[in-house]
N, C-alpha and C positions, 0 to 999 in steps of 0.2 A: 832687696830683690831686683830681677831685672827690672820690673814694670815701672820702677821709678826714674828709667832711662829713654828717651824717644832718639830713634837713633836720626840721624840725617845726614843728608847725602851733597859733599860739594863737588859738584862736577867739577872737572878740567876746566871747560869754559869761565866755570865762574869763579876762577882763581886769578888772583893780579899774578899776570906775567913776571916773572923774576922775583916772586915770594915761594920763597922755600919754609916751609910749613915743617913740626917735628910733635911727632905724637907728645902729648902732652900739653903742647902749647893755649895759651889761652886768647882765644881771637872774637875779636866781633864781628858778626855774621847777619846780614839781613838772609830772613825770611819771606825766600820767594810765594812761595805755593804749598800746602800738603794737599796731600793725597792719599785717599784711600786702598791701601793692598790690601791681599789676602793676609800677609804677617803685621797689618795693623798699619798703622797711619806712617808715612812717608815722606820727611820734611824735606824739600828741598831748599837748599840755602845757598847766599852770594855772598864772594866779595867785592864784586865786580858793579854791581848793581848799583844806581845813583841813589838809591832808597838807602843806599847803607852809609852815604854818606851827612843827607838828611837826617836821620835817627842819631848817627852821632855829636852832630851839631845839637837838638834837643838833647843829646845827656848835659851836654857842656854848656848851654847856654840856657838858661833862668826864661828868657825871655821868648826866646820860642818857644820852649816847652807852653808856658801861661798864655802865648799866642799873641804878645803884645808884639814879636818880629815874626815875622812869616817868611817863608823860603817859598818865592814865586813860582822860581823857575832855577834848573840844573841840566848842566852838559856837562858830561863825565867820558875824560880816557883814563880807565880805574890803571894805578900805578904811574903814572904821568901827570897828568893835570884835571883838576877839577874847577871851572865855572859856576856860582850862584847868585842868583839874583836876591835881594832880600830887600823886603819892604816894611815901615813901621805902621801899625797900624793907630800909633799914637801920636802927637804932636810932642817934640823935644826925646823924643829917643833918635839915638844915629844907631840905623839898622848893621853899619858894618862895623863902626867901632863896639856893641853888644857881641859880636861873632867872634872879632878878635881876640876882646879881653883885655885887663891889664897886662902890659907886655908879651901881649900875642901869645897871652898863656892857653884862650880856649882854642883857637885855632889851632895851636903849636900842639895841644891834647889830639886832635883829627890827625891832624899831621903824622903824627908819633904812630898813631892806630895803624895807620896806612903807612906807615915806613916811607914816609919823605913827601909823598903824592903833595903837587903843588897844587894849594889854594887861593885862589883868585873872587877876591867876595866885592859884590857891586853892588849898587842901591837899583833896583827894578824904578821902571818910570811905564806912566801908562800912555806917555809922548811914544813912540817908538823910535824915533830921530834920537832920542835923549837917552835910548834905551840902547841902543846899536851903538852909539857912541860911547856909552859908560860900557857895554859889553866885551869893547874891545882892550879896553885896559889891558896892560899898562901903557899901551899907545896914547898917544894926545890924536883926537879926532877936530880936523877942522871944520868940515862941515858933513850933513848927513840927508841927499837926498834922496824922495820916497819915491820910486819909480811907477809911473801910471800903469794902470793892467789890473789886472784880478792876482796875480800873482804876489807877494808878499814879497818885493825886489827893494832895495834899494843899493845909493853909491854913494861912494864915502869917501873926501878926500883928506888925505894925511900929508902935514908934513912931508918933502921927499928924506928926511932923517930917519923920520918914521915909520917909513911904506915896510922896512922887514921887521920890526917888533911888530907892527895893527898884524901881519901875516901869522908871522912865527914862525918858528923851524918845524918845517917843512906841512907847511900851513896849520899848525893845531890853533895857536889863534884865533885864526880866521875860522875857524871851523866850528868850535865851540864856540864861539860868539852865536857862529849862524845857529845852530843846535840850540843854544840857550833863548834866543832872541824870536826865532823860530824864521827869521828874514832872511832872503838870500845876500849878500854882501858882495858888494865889487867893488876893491879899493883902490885908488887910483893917488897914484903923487899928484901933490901939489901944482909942482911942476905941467902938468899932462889939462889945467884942470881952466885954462883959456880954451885949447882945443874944444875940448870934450861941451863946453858951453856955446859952442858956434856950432857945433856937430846939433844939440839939442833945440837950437833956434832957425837952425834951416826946417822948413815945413816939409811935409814927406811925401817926395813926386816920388814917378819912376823913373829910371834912367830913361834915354830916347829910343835907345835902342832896346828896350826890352822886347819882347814878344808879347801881344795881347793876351792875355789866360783865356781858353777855352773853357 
């Protein structure tokens, strides 16, 4: 009978860009929200959603499921790149080698689900210097300062070999780092990185010629 059907609805939105879908198909779909209609209950569903990315890492991995790794944190460009933070909550598990898998088979399963989407898995740090730096992967980060202020800022210097991988084309990198890390990020070469420490050690007059503030 129908009743043993709940239908649900994938918007446009929440379709990965460049997935052509064919009735029949068999896809994994997080479950955003239902909703109650007049013709009965309303499931609205993602592919797009970093929750569906999560969920599939728990099919594939033993260990999250039983909660022995935990997924901290997630920046997600669904169809592109995926960022995760993953932490053990035991001593002598390695959070990212549990994700991967033998020969990068459990990762390689996410992969598959999502038709190519690159995964990027980090060990989460509750340093956030140690956190911003591991987020930037596959960059090597030289150092990671935390910028004073109420603001969640820091800068970060790389290698000048480095400065367009820490970025990325056309900054996803940098961007998911910041997303995942929740920090704002400004990375600077190496190179740049004398300046920038004479600029921070001069004390902070006003010019002479400024105007008084009313």
């Amino acid at each position: 009978s129908n009743s043993d059907y709940t239908e649900a609805m994938l918007a446009p939105a929440e379709c990965i860009r460049g997935e052509v879908l064919h009735e029949g198909d068999r896809i994994k779909v997080y479950v955003v929200e239902v909703r109650n209609s007049a013709r009965g209950p309303q499931v609205l569903i993602s592919r797009t959603h970093p929750g569906l990315v999560k969920r599939l890492f728990e099919l594939e991995v033993p260990e999250i499921f039983d909660g022995t790794v935990e997924i901290k944190s997630i920046a997600r460009e669904a169809g592109s790149r995926t960022k995760l933070a993953v932490y053990a909550s035991q001593d002598g598990i390695d959070p990212v080698g549990a994700c991967v898998g033998t020969r990068g088979a459990r990762v390689g399963a996410v992969v598959n689900e999502l038709h190519g989407e690159k995964m990027d898995i980090i060990v989460w740090s509750e340093d956030p210097a140690k956190f911003v730096a591991a987020a930037l992967s596959p960059a090597d980060v030289k150092s990671v300062t935390l910028l004073p202020g109420s603001a969640k800022a820091c800068r970060v210097i790389v290698p000048d070999d480095q400065l367009s991988l820490a970025i990325g084309k056309e900054g996803q990198n940098a961007r998911l780092a910041a997303r995942l890390t929740g920090y704002k990020i400004d990375i600077k070469p190496a190179s740049q990185e004398q300046e920038l420490e004479a600029i921070d050690a001069q004390p902070d007059e006003a010019p002479e010629d400024a105007e008084p503030q009313a």
